[in-house]
C-alpha positions as protocol buffer text, in pm:
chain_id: "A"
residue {
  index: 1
  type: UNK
  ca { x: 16186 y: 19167 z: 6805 }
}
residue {
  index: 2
  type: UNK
  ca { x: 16344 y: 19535 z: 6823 }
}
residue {
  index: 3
  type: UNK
  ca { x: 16137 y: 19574 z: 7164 }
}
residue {
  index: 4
  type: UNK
  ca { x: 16267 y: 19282 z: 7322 }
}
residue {
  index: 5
  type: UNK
  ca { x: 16643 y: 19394 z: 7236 }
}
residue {
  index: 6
  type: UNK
  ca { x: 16582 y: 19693 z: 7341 }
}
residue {
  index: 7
  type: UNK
  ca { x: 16459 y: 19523 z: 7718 }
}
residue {
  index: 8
  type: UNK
  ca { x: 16726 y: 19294 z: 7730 }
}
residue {
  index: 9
  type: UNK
  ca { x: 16974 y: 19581 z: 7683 }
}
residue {
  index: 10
  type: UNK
  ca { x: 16812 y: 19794 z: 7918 }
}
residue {
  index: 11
  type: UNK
  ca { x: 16797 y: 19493 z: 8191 }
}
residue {
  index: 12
  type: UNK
  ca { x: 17141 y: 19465 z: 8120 }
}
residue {
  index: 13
  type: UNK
  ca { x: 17244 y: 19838 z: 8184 }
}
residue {
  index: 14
  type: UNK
  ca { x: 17054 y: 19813 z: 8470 }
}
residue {
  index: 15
  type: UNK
  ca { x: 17204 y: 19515 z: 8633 }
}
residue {
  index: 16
  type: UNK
  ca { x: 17594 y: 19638 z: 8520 }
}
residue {
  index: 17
  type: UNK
  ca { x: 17509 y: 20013 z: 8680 }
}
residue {
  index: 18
  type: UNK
  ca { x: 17398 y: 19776 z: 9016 }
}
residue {
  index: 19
  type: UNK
  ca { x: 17751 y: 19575 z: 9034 }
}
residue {
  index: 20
  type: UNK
  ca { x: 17966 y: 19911 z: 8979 }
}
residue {
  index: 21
  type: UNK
  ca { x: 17769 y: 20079 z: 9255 }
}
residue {
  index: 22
  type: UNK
  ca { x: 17744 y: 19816 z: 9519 }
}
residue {
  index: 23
  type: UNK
  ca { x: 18009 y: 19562 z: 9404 }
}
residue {
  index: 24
  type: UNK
  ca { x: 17888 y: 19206 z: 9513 }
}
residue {
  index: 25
  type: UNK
  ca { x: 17515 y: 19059 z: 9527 }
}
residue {
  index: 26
  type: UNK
  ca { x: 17529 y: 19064 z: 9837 }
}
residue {
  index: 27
  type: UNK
  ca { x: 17492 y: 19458 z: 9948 }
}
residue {
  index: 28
  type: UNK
  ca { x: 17262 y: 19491 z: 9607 }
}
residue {
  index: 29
  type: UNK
  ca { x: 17006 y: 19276 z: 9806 }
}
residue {
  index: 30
  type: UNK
  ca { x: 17085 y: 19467 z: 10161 }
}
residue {
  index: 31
  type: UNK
  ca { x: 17051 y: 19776 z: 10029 }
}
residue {
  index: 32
  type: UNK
  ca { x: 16757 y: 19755 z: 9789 }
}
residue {
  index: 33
  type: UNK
  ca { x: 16501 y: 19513 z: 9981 }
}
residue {
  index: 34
  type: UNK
  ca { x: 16475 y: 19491 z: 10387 }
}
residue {
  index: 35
  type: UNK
  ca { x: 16673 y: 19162 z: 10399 }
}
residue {
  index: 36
  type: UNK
  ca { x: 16901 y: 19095 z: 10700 }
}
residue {
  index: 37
  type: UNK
  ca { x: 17252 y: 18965 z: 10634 }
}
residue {
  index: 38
  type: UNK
  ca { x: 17106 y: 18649 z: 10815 }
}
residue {
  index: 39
  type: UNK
  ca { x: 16796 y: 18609 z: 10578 }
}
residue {
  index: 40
  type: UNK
  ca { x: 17093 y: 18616 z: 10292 }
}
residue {
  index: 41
  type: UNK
  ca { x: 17265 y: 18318 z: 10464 }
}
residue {
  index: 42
  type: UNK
  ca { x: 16969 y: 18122 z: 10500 }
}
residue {
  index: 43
  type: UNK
  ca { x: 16914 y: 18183 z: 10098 }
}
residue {
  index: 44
  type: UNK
  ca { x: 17245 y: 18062 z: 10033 }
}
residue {
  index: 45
  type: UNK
  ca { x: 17217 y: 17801 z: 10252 }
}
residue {
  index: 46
  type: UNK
  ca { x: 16882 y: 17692 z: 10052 }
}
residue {
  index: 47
  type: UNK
  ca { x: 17039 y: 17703 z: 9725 }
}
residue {
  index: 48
  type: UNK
  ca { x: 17308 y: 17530 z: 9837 }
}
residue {
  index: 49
  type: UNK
  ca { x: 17105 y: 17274 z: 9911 }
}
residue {
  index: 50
  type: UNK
  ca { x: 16871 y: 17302 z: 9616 }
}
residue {
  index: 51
  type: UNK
  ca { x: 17114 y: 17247 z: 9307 }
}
């Protein structure tokens, strides 16, 4: 149980430390993977359409 708080906390770090540096989902995707700004529209569009 103490190792999986210890993840979650550690995900969590992770993903706040991500926001601060790169501000919006957006430019987290861009500049970690070799998306296009155009493969991120047709995501959106997808899960627009999805849920």
């Amino acid at each position: 149980m103490i190792g999986y708080t210890i993840l979650i906390s550690l995900i969590s770090s992770g993903t706040s430390y991500l926001f601060m540096k790169y501000k919006t989902l957006d430019n987290i995707i861009l500049n970690l993977t070799d998306f296009t700004q155009e493969d991120i529209q047709r995501m959106k569009g997808w899960f627009r359409w999805k849920f």
